[in-house]
Z-matrix of the N, CA and C atoms (Angstrom, degrees):
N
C 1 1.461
C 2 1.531 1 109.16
N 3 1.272 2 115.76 1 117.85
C 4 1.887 3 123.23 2 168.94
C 5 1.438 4 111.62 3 -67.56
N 6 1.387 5 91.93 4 153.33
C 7 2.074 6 99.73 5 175.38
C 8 1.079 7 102.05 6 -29.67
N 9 1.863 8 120.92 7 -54.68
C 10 1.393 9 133.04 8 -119.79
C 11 1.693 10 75.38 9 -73.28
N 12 1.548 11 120.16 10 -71.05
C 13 1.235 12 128.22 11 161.89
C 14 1.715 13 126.15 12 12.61
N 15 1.840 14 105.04 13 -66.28
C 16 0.977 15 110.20 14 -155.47
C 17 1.797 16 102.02 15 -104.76
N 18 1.397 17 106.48 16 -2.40
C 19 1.561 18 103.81 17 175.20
C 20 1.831 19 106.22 18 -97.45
N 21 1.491 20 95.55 19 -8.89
C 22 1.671 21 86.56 20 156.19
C 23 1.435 22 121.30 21 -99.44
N 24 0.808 23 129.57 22 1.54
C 25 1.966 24 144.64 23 177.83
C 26 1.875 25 83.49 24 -82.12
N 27 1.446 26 130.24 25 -52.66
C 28 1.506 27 124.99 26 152.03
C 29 1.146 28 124.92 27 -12.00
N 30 1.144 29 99.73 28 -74.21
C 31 1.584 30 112.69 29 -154.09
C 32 1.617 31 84.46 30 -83.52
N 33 0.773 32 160.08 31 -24.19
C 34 1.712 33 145.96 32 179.13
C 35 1.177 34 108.83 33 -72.95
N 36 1.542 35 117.48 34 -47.17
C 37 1.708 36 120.91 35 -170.80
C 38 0.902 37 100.10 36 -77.10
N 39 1.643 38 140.39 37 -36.28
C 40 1.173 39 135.17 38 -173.99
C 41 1.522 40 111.37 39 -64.35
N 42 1.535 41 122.28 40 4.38
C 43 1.404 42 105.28 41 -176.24
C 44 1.809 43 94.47 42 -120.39
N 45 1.651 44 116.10 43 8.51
C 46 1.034 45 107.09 44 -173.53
C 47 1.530 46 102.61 45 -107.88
N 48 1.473 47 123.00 46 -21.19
C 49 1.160 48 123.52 47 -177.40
C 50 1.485 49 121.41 48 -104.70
N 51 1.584 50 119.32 49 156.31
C 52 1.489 51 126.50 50 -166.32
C 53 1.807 52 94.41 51 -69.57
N 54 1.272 53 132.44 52 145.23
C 55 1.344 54 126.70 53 171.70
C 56 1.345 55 123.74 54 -40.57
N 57 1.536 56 113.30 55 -38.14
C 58 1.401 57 97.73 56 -178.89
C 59 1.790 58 120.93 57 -88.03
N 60 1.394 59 105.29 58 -0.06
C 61 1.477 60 97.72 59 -171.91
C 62 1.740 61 91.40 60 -101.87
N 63 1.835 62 130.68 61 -16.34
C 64 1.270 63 130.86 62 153.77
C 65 1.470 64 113.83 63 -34.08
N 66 1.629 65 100.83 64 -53.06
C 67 1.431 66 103.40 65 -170.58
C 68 1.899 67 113.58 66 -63.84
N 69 0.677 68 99.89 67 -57.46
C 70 1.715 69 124.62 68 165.47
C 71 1.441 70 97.30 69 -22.82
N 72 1.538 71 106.05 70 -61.75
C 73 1.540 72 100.63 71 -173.87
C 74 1.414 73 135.93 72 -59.00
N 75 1.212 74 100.01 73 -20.23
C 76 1.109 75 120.22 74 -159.82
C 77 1.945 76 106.90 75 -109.22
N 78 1.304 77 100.33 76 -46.05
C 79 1.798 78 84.65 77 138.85
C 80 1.416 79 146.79 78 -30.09
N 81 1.543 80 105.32 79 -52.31
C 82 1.329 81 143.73 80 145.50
C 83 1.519 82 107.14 81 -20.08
N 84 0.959 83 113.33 82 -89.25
C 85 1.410 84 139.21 83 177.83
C 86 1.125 85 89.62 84 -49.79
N 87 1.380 86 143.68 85 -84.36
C 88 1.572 87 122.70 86 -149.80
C 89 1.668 88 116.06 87 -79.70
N 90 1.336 89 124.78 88 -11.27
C 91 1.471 90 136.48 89 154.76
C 92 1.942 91 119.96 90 -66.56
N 93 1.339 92 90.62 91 -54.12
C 94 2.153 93 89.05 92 151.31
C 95 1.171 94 121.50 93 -52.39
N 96 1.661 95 129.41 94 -43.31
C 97 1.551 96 115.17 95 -179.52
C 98 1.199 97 103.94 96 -80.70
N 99 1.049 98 132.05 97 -37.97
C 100 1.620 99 122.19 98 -172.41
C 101 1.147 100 103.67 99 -75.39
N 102 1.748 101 155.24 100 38.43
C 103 1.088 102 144.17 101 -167.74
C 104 1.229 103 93.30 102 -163.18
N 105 1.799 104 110.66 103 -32.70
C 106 1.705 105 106.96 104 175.94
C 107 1.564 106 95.93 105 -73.54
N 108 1.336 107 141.82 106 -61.82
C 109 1.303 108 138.27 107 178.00
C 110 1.734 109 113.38 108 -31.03
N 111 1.027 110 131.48 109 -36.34
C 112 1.095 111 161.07 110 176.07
C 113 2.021 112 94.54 111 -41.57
N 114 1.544 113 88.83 112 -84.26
C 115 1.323 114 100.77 113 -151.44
C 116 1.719 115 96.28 114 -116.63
N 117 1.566 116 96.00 115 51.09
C 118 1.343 117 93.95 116 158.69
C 119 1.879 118 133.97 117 76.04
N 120 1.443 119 74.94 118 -14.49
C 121 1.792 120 87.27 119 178.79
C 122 1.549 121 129.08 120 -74.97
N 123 1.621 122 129.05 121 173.44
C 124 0.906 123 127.97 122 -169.62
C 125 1.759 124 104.25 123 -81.10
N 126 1.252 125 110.36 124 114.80
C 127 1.136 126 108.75 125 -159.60
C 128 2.174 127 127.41 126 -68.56
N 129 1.599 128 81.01 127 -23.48
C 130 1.923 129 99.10 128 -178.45
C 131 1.765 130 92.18 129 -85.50
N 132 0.961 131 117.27 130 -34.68
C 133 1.626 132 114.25 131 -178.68
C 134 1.404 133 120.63 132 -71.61
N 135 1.628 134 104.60 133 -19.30
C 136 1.733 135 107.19 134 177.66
C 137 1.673 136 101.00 135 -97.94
N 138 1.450 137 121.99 136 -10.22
C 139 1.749 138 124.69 137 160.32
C 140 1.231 139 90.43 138 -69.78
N 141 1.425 140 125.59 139 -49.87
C 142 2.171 141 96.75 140 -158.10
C 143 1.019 142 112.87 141 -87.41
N 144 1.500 143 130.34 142 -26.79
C 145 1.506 144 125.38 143 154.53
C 146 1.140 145 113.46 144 -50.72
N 147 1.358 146 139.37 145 -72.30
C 148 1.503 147 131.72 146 178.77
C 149 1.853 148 109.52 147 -25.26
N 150 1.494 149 106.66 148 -69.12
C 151 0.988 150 115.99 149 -148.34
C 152 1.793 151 97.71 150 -71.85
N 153 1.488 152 120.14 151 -32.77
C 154 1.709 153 101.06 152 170.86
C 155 1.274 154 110.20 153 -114.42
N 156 1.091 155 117.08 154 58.08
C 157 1.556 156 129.36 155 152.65
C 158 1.789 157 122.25 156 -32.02
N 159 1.605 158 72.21 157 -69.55
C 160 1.651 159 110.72 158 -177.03
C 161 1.851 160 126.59 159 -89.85
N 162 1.533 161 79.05 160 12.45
C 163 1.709 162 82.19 161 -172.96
C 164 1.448 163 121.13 162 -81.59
N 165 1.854 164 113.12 163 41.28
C 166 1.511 165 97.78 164 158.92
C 167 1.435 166 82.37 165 -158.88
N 168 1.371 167 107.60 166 25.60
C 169 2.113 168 111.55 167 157.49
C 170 1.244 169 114.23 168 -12.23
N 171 1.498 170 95.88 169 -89.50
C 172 1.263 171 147.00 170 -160.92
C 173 1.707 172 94.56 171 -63.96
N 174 1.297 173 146.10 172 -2.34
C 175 1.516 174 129.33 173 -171.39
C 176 1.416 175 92.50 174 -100.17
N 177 1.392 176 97.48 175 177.60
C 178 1.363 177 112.20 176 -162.87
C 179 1.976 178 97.64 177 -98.23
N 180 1.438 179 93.94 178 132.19
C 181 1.671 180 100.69 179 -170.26
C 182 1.543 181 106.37 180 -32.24
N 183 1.295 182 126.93 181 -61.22
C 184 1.012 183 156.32 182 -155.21
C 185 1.422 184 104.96 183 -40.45
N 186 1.438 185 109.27 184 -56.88
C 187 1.519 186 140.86 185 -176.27
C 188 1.702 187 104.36 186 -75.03
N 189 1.443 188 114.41 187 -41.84
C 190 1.266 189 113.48 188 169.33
C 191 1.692 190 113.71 189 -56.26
N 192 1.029 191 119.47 190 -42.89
C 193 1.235 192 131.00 191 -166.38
C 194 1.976 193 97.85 192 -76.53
N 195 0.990 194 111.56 193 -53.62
C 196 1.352 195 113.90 194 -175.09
C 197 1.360 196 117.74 195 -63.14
N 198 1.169 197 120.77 196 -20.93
C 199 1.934 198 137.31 197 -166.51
C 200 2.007 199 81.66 198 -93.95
N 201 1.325 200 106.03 199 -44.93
C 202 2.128 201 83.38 200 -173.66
C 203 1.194 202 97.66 201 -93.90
N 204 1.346 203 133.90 202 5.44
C 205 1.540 204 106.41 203 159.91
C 206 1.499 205 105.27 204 -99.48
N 207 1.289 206 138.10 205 -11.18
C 208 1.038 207 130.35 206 144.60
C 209 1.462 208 146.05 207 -10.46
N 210 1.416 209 80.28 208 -73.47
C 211 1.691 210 127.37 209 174.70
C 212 2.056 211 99.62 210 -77.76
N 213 0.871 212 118.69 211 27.76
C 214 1.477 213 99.94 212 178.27
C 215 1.560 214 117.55 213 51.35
N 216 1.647 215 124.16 214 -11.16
C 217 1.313 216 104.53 215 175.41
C 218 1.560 217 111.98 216 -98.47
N 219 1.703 218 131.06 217 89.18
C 220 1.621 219 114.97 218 -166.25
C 221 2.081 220 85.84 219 -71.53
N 222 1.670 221 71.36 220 155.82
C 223 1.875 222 89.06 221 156.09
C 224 1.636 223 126.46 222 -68.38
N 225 1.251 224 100.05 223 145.86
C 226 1.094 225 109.39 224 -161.89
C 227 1.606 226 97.11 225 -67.74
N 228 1.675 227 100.04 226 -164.71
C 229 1.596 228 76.18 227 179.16
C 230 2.094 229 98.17 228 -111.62
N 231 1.141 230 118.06 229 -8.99
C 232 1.203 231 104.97 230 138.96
C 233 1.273 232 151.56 231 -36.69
N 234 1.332 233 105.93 232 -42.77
C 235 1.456 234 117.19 233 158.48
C 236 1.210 235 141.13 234 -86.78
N 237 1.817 236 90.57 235 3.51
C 238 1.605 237 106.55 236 170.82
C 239 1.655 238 99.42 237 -96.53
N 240 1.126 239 112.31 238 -12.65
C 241 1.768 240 112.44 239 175.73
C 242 1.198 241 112.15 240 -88.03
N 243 1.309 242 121.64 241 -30.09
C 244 1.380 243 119.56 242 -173.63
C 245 1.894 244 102.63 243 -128.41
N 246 1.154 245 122.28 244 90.53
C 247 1.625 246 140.26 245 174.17
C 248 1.323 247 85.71 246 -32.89
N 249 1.277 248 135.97 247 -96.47
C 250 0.790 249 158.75 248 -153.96
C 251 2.070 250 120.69 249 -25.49
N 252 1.428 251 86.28 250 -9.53
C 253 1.862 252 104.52 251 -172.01
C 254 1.875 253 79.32 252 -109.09
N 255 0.905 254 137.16 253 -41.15
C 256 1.050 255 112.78 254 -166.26
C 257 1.550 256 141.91 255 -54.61
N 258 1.230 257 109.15 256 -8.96
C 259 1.172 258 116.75 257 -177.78
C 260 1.718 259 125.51 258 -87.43
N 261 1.409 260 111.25 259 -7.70
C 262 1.729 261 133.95 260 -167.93
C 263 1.720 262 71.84 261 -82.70
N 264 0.872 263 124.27 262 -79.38
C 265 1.646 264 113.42 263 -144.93
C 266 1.766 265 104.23 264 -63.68
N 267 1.598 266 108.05 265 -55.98
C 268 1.364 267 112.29 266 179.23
C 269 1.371 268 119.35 267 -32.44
N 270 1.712 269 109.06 268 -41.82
C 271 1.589 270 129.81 269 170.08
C 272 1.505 271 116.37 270 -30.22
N 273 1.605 272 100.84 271 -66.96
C 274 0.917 273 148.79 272 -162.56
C 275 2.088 274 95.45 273 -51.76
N 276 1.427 275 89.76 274 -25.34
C 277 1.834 276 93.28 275 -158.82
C 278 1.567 277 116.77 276 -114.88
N 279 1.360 278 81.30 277 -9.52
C 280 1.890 279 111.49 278 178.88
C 281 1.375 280 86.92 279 -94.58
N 282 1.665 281 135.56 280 -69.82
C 283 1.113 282 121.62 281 -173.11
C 284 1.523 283 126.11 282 -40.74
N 285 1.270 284 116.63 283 -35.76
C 286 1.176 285 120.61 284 -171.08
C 287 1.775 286 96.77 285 -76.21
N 288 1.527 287 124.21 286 -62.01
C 289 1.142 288 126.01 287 -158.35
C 290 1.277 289 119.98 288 -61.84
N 291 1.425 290 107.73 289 -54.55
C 292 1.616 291 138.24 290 176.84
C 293 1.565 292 106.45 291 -41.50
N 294 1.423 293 97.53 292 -88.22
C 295 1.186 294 163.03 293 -177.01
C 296 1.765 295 108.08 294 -30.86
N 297 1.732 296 97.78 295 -62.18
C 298 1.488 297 120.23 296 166.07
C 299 1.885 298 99.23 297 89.21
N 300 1.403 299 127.97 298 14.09
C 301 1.305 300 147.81 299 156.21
C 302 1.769 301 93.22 300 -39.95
N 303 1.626 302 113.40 301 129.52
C 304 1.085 303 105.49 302 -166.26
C 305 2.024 304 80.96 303 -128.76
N 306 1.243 305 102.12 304 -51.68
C 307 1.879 306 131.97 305 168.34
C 308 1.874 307 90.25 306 -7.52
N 309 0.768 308 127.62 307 96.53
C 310 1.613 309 144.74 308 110.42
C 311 1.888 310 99.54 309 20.46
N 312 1.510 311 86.90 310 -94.57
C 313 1.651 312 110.41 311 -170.72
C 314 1.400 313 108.49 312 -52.32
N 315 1.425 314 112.47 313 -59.21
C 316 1.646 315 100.99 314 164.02
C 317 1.401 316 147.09 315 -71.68
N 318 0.992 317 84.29 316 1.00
C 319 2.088 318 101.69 317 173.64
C 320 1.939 319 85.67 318 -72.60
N 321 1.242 320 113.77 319 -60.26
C 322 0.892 321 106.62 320 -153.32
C 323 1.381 322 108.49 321 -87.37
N 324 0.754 323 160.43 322 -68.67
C 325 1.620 324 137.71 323 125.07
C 326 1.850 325 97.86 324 54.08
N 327 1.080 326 97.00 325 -80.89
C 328 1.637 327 116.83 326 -165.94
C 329 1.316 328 111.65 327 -58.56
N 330 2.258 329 111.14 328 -49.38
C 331 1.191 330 97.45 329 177.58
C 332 1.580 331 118.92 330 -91.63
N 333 1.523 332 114.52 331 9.38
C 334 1.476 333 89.85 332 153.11
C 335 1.495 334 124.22 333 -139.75
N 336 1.276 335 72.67 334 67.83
C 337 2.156 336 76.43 335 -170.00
C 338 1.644 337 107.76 336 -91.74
N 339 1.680 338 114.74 337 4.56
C 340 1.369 339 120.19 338 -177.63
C 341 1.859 340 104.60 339 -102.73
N 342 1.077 341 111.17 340 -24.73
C 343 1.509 342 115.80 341 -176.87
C 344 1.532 343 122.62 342 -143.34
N 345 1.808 344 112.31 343 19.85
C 346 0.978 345 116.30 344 156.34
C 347 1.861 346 101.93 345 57.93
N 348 1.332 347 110.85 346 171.31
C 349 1.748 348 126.92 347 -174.84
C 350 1.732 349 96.84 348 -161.69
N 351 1.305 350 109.04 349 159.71
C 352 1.441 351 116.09 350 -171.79
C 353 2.173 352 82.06 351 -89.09
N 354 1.283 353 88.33 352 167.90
C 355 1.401 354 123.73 353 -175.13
C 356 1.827 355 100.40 354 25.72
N 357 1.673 356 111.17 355 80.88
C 358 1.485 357 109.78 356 -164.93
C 359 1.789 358 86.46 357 -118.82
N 360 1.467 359 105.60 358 154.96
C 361 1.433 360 144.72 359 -165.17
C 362 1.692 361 95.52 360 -52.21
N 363 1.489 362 94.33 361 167.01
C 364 1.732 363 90.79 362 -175.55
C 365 1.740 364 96.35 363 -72.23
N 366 1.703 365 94.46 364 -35.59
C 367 1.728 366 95.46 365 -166.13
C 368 1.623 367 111.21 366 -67.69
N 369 1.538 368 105.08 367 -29.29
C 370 1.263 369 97.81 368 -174.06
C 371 2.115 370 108.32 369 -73.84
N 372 1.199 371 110.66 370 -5.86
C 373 1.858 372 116.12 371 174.21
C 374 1.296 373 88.25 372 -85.90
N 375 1.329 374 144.41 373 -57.07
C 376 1.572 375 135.15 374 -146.89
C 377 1.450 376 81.05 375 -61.65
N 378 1.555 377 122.20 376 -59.24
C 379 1.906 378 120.68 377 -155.60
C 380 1.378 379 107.93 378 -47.35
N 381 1.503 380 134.28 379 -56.46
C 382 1.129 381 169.46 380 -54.06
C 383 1.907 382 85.02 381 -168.74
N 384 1.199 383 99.89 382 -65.85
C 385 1.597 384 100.39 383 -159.11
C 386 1.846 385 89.78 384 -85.40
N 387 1.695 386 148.06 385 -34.50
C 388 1.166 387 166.88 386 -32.67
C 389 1.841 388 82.32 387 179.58
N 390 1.652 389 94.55 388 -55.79
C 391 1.548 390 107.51 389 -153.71
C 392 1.559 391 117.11 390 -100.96
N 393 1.793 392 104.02 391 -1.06
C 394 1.438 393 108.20 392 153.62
C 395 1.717 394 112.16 393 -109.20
N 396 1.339 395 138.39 394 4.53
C 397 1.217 396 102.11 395 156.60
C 398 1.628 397 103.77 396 -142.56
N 399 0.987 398 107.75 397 55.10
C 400 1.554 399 116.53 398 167.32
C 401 1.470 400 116.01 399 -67.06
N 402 1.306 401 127.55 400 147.76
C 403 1.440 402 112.26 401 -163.66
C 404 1.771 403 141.78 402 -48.96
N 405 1.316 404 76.57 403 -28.42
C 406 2.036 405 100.68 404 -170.94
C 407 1.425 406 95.57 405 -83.96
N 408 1.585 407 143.06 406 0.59
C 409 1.057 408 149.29 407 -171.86
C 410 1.498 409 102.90 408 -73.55
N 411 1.535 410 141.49 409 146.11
C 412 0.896 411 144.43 410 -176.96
C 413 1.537 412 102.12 411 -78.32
N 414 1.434 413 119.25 412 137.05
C 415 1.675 414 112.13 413 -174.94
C 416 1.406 415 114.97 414 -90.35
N 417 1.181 416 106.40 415 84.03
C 418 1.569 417 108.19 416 159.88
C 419 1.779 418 122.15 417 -43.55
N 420 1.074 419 99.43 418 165.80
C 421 1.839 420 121.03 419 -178.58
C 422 1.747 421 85.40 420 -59.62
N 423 1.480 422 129.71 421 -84.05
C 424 1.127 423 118.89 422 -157.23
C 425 1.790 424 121.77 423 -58.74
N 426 1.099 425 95.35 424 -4.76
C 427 1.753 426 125.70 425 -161.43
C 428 1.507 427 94.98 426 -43.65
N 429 1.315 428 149.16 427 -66.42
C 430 1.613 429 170.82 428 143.96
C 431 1.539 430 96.87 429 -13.12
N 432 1.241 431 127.27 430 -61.32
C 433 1.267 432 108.25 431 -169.18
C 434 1.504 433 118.44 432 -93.39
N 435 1.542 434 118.65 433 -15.12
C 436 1.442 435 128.82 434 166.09
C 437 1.682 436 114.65 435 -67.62
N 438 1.478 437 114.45 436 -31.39
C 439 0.896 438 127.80 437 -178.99
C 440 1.989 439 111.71 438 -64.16
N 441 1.370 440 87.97 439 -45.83
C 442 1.891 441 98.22 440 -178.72
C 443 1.330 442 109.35 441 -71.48
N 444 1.782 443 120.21 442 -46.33
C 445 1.218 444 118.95 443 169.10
C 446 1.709 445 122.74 444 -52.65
N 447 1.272 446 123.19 445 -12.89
C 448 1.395 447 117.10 446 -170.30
C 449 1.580 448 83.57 447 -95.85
N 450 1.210 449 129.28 448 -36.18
C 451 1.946 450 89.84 449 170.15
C 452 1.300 451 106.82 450 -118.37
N 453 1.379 452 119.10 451 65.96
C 454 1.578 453 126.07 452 141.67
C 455 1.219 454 121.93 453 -126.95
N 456 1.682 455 104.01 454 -30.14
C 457 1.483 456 92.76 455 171.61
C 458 1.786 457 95.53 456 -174.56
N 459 1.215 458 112.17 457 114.94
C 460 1.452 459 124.81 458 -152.70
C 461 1.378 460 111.62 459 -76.80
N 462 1.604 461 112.53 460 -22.64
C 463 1.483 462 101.64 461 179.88
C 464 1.362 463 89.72 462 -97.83
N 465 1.329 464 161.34 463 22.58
C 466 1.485 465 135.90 464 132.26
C 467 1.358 466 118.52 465 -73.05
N 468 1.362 467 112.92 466 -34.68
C 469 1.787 468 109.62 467 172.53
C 470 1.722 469 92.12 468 -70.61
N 471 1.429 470 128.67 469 -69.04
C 472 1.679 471 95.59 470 -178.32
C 473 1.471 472 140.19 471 -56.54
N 474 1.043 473 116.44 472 -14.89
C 475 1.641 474 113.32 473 160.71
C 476 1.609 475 115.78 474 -64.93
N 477 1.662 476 104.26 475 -38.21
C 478 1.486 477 98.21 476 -165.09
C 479 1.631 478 112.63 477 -84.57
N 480 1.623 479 108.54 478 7.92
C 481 1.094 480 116.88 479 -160.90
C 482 1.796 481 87.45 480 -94.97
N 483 1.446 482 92.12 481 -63.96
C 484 1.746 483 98.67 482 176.68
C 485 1.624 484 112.32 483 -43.14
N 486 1.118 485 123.74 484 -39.37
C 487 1.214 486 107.61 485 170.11
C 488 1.305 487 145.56 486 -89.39
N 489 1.839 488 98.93 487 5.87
C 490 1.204 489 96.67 488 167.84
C 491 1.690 490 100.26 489 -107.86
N 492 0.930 491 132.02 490 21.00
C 493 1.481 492 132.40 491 172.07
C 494 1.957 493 96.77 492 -99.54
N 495 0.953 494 115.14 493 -40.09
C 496 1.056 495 119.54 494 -176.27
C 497 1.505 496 118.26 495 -67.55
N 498 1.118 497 105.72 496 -30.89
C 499 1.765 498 125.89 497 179.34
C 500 1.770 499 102.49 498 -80.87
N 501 0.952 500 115.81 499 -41.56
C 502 1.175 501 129.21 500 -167.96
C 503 1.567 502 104.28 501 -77.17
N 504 1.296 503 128.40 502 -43.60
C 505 1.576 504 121.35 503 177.02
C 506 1.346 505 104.10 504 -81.76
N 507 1.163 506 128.83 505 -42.78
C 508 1.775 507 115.15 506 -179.39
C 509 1.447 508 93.88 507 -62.69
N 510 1.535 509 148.27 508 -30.37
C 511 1.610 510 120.79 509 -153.16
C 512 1.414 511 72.57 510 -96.52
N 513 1.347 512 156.91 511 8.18
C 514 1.217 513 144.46 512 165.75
C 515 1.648 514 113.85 513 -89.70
N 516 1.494 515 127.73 514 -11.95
C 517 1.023 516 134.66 515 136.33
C 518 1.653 517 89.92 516 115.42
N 519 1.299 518 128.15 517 27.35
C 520 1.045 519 134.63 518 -175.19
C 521 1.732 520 125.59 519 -127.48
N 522 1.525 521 125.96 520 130.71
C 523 1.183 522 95.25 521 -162.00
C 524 1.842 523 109.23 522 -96.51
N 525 1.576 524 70.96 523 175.06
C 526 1.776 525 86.74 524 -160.98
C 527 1.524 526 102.34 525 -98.52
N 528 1.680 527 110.99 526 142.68
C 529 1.451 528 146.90 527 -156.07
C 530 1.778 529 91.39 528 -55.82
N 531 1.270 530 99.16 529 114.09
C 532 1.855 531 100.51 530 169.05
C 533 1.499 532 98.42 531 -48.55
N 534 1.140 533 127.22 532 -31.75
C 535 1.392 534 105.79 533 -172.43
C 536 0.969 535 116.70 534 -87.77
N 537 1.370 536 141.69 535 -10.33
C 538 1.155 537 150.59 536 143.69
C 539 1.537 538 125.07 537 -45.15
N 540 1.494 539 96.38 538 -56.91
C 541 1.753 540 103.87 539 158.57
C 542 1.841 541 112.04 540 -38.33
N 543 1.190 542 91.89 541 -55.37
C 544 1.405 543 105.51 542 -158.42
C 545 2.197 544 109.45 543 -49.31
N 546 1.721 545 90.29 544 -23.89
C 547 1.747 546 97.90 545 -149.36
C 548 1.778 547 77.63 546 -91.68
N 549 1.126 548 116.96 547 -56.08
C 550 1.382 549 125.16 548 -157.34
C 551 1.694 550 102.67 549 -52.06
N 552 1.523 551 111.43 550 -68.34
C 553 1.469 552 101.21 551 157.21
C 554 1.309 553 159.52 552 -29.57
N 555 1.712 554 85.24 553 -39.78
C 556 1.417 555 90.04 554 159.66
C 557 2.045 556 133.61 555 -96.11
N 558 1.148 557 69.36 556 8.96
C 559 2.153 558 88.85 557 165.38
C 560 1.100 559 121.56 558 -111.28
N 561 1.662 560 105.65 559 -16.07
C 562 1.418 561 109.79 560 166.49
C 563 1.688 562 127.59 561 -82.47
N 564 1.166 563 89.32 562 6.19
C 565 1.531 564 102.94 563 -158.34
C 566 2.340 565 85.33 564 -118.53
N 567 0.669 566 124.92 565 -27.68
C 568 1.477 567 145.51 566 -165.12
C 569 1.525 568 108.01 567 -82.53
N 570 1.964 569 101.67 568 -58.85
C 571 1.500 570 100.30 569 -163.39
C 572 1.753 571 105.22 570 -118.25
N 573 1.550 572 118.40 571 120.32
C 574 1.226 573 86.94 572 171.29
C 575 1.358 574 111.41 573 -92.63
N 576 1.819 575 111.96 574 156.76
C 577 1.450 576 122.97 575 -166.90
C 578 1.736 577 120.61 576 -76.93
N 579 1.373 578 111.89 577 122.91
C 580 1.428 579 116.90 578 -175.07
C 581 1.707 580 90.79 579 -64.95
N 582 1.315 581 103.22 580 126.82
C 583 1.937 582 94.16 581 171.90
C 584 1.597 583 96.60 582 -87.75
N 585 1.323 584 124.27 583 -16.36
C 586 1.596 585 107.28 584 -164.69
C 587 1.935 586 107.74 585 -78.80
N 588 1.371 587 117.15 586 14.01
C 589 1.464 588 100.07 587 169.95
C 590 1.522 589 98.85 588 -115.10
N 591 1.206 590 116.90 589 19.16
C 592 1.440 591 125.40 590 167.66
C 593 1.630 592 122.78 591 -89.05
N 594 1.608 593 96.23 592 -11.30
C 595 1.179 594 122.83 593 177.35
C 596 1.679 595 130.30 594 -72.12
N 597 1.142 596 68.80 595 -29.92
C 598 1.897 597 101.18 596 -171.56
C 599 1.677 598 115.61 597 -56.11
């Protein structure tokens, strides 16, 4: 896919999303290429994943829900508990339809860059790790050292990412996405954690 390509995939999302989650995206997008360059990846494929991550945010649940049962994929029922997951897969179905996303790797990228999967793609870690500390991201406490780990070594910024998302919804008193369980465990079990960029 050419710029020309991907600055019109722009101008489309830009009329589907609220300005500030546009902006977001597009953070997205420029934190995926600099991380796909990094580690070898296809570099226009880690812009269109970045950049339609989020491309059915902004729809109305309702419609999210109706486009994957559409599509043969219904929501899980996790994602009928928590709205808020619904949009990684729906993405995932808009990208393809909308969108005209044909890419395998970036479909999936998109649909699980909110709850991660055990043994997931390099592109689907760049999306994944891409879309918590992209610049416009609010700077959390761990924010500095997740940030260094995503270009030194990507599965310690994604484990430490999963676990602080994971920490963060149980002290919110809410439970957390079996499939989420499912990803975190199985990276926890994979990578052991450098504590010295925790240091940072």
């Amino acid at each position: 896919m050419s710029n020309k390509d991907i600055i019109k995939l722009r101008k489309q999302l830009e009329k589907e999303l609220d300005q500030s989650r546009f902006e977001h995206s597009l953070g997205v997008e420029y934190t995926s290429a600099c991380m796909a360059f990094l580690y070898g990846e296809d570099v226009e494929k880690a812009r269109v994943a970045g950049l339609l991550h989020d491309c059915a945010k902004c729809m109305d649940d309702d419609d999210k829900i109706k486009i994957m049962e559409k599509s043969g994929f219904p929501p899980l029922q996790e994602e009928l508990d928590n709205h808020s997951l619904l949009h990684a897969k729906c993405g995932a179905i808009v990208a393809r339809d909308d969108y005209d996303i044909e890419d395998e790797d970036i479909l999936n990228a998109i649909r699980f860059h909110t709850v991660g999967r055990p043994n997931m793609s390099v592109l689907e870690k760049i999306v994944y790790v891409a879309d918590f500390i992209e610049p416009c991201r609010k700077k959390l406490m761990i924010m500095d050292g997740v940030r260094k780990a995503a270009f030194t070594d990507l599965d310690q910024a994604l484990l430490w990412i999963m676990e602080s998302v994971t920490g963060y919804v149980q002290s919110q008193g809410k439970p957390v996405a079996p499939s989420s369980i499912a990803a975190y465990e199985y990276y926890k079990n994979q990578i052991k954690p450098d504590m010295s960029l925790r240091n940072i």
